[in-house]
Backbone as CSV, one residue per row, in Angstrom:
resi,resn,N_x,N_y,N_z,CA_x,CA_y,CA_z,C_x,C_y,C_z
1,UNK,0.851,-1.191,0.000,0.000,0.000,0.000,0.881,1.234,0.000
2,UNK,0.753,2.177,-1.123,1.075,3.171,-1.270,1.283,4.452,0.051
3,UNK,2.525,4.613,0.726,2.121,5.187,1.728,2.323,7.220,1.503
4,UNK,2.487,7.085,0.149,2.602,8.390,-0.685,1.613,8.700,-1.739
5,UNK,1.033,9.134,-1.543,-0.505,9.234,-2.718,-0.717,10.892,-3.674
6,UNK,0.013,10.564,-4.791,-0.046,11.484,-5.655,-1.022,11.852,-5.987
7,UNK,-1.322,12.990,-6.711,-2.874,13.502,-7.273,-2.010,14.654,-7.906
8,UNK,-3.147,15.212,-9.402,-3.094,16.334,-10.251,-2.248,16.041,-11.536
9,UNK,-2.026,15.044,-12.003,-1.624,15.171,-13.618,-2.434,14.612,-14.627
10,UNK,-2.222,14.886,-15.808,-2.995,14.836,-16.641,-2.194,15.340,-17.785
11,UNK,-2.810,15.931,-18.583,-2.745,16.441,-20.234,-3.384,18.080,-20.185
12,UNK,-2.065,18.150,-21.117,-1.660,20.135,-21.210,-0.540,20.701,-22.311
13,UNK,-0.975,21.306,-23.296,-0.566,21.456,-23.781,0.350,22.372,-23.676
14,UNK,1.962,22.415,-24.988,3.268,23.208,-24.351,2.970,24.575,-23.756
15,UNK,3.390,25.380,-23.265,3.687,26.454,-22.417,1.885,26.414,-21.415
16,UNK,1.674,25.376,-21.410,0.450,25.179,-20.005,1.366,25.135,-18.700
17,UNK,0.803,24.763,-17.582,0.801,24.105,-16.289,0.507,23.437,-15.471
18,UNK,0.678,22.615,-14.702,0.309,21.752,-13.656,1.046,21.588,-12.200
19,UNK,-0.524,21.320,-11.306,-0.571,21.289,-10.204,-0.076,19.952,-9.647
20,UNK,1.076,19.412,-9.200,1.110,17.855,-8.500,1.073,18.225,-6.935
21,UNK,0.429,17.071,-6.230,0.017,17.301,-4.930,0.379,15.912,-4.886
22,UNK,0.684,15.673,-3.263,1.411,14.539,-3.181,1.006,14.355,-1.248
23,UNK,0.323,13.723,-0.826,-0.091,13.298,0.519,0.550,12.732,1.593
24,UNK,1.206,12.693,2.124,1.586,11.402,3.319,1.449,11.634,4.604
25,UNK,1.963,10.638,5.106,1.949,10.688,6.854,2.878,11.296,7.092
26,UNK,2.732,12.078,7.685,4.195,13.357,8.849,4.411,12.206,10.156
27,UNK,3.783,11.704,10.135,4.576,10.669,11.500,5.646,9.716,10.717
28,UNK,5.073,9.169,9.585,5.638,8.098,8.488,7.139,8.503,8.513
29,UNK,6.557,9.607,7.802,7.894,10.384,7.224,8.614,11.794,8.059
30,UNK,8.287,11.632,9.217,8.913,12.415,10.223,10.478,12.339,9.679
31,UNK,11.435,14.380,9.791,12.567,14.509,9.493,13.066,13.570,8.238
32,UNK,12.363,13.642,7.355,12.488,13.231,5.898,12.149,14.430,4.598
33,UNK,13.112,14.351,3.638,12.571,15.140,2.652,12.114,14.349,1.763
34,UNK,11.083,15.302,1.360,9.800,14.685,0.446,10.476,15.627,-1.273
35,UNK,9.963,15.123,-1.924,9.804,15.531,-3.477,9.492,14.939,-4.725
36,UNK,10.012,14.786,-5.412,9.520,14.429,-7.072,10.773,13.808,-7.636
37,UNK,10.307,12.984,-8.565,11.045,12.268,-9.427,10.329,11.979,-10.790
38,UNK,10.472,11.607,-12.045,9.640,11.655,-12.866,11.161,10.139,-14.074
39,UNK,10.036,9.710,-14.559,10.390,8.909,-15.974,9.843,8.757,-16.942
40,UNK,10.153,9.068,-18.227,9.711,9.353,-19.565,9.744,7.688,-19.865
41,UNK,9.560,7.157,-20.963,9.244,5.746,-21.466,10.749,5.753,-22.158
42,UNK,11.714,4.273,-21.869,12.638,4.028,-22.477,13.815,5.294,-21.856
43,UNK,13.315,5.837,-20.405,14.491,6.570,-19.638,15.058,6.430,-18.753
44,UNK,15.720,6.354,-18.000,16.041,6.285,-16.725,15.236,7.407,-16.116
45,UNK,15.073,6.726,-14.296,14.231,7.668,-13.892,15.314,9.130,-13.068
46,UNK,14.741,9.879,-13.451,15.287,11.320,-12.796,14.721,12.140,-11.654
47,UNK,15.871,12.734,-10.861,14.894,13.694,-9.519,14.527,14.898,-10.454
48,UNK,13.635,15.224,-9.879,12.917,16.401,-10.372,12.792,17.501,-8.798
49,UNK,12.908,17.638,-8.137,12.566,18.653,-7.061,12.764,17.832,-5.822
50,UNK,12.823,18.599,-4.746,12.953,17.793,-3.072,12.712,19.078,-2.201
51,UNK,12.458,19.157,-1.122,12.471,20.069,-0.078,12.173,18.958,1.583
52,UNK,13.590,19.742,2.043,13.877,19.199,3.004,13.035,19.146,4.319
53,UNK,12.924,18.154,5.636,11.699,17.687,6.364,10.891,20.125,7.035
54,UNK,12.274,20.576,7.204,11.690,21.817,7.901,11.543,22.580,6.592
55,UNK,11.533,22.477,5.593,11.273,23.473,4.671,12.357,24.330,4.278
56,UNK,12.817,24.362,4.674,14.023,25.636,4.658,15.042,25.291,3.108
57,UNK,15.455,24.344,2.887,15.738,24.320,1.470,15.353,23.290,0.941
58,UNK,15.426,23.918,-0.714,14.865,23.578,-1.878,15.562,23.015,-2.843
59,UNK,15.691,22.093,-3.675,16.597,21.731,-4.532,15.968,21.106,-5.846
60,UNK,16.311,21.105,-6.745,16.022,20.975,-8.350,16.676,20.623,-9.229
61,UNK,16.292,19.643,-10.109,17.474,19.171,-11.230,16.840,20.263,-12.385
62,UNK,18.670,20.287,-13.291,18.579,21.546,-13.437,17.489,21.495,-14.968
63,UNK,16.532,20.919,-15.110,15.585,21.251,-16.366,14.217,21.967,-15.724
64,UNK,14.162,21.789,-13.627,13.314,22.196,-13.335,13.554,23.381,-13.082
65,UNK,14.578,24.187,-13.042,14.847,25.363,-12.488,14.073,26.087,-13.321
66,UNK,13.685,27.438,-12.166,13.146,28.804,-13.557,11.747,28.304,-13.284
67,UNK,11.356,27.428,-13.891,9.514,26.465,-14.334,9.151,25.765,-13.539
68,UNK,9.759,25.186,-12.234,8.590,24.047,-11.634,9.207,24.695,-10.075
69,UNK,8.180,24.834,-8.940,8.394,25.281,-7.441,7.751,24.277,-6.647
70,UNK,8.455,23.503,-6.085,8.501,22.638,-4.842,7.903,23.563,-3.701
71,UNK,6.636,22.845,-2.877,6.226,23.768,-1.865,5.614,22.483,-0.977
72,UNK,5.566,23.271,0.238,4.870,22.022,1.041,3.803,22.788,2.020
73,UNK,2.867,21.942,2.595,1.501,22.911,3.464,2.005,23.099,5.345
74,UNK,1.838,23.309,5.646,2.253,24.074,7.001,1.681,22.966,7.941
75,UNK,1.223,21.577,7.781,1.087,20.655,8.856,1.824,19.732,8.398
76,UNK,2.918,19.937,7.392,3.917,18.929,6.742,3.116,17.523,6.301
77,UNK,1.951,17.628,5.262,1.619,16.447,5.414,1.176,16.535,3.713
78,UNK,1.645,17.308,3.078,1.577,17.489,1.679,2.295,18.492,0.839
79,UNK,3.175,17.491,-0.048,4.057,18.426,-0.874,3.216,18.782,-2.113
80,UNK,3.920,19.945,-2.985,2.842,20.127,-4.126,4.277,20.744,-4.962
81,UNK,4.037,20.340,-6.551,4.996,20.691,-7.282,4.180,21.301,-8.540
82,UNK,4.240,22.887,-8.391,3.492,23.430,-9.740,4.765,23.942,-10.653
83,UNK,4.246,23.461,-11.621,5.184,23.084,-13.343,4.264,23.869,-14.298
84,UNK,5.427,24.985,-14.524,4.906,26.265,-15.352,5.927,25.903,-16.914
85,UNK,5.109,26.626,-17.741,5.508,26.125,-19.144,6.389,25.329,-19.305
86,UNK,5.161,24.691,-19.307,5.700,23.009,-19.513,5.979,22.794,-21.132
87,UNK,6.792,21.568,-21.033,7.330,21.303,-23.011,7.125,19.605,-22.566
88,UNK,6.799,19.387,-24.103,6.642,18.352,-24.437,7.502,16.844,-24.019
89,UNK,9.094,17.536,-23.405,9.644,16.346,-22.884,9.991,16.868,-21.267
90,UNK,8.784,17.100,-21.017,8.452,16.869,-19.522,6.939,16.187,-19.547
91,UNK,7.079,15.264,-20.272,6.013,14.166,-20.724,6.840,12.871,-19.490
92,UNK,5.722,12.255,-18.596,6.375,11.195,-18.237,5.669,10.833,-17.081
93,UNK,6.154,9.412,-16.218,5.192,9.417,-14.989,5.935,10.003,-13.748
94,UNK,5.432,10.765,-13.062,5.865,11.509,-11.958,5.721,10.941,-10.493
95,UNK,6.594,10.596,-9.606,6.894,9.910,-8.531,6.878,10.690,-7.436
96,UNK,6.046,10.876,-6.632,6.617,11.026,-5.395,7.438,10.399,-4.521
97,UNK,8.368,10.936,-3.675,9.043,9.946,-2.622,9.922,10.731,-1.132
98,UNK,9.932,10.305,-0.619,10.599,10.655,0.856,11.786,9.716,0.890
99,UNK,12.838,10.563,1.408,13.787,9.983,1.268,15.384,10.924,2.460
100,UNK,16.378,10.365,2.242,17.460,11.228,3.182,18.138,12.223,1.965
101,UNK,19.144,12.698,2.789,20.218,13.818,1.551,19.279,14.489,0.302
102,UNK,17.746,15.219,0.997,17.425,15.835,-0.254,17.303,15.183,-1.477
103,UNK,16.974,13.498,-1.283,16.351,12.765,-2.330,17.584,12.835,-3.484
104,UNK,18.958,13.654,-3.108,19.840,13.604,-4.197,21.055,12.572,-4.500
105,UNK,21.602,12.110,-3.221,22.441,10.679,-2.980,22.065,9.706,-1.882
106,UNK,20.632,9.841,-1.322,20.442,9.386,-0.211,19.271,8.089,-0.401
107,UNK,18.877,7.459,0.684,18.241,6.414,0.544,16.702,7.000,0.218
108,UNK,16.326,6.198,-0.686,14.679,6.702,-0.456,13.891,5.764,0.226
109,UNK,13.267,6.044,0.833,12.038,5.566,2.016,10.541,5.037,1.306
110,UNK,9.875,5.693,0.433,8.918,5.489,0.336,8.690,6.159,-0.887
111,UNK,7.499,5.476,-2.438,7.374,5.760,-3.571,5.816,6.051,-3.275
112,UNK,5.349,7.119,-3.954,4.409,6.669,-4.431,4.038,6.341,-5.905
113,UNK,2.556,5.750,-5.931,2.024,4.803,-7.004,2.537,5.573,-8.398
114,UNK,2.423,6.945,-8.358,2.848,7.683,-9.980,1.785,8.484,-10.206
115,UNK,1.667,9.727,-11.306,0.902,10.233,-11.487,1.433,10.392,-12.992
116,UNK,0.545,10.226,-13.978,0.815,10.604,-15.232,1.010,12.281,-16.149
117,UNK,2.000,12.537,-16.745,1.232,14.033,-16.596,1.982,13.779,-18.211
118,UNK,1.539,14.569,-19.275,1.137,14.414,-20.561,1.221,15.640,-21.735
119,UNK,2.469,16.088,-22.046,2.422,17.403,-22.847,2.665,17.500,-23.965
120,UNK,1.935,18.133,-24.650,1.760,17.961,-25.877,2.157,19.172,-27.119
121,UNK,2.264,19.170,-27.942,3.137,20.322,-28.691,1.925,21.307,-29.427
């Protein structure tokens, strides 16, 4: 059972946007950073965003910089990643996960199921 539950992707065409929202337990994932990861078909999968368990920093691989903001809600129990003009190869399924070291060399803890998100030219 999914203990990370994505919501908000879909289909949008280039220079659109989207909302990803991403759920978990703050006890689960107590002093863990939460964020995004995403894989296109026939890719390896890539981080896409993280923000660490107090909020205080933010981190991004660098195709998200500029266009996509990692944010989280003030009872730590949902991250949200809005993705501004979007292009066509930010087509792919999008992962949530909690994990150590800012999700960047560290262990990850917990996936969730995926959310599809779909851009089109």
């Amino acid at each position: 059972q999914a203990q990370l539950v994505e919501s908000g992707g879909g289909s949008v065409q280039a220079g659109g946007s989207l909302r990803l929202s991403c759920a978990f337990s703050a006890r689960t994932f107590s002093s863990y950073a939460t964020g995004w990861f995403r894989q296109a078909p026939g890719k390896e999968r890539e981080f896409v965003a993280a923000i660490t368990w107090g909020g205080e920093e933010t981190y991004y691989g660098d195709f998200a910089k500029g266009r996509f903001l990692i944010s989280r809600d003030g009872a730590k129990t949902t991250v949200f990643l809005q993705m501004n003009n979007l292009k066509p190869e930010d087509t792919a399924v999008y992962y949530c996960a909690a994990g150590t070291s800012a999700l960047r060399d560290g262990t990850v803890v917990g996936w969730g199921q995926g959310t599809q998100v779909t851009v089109s030219s």
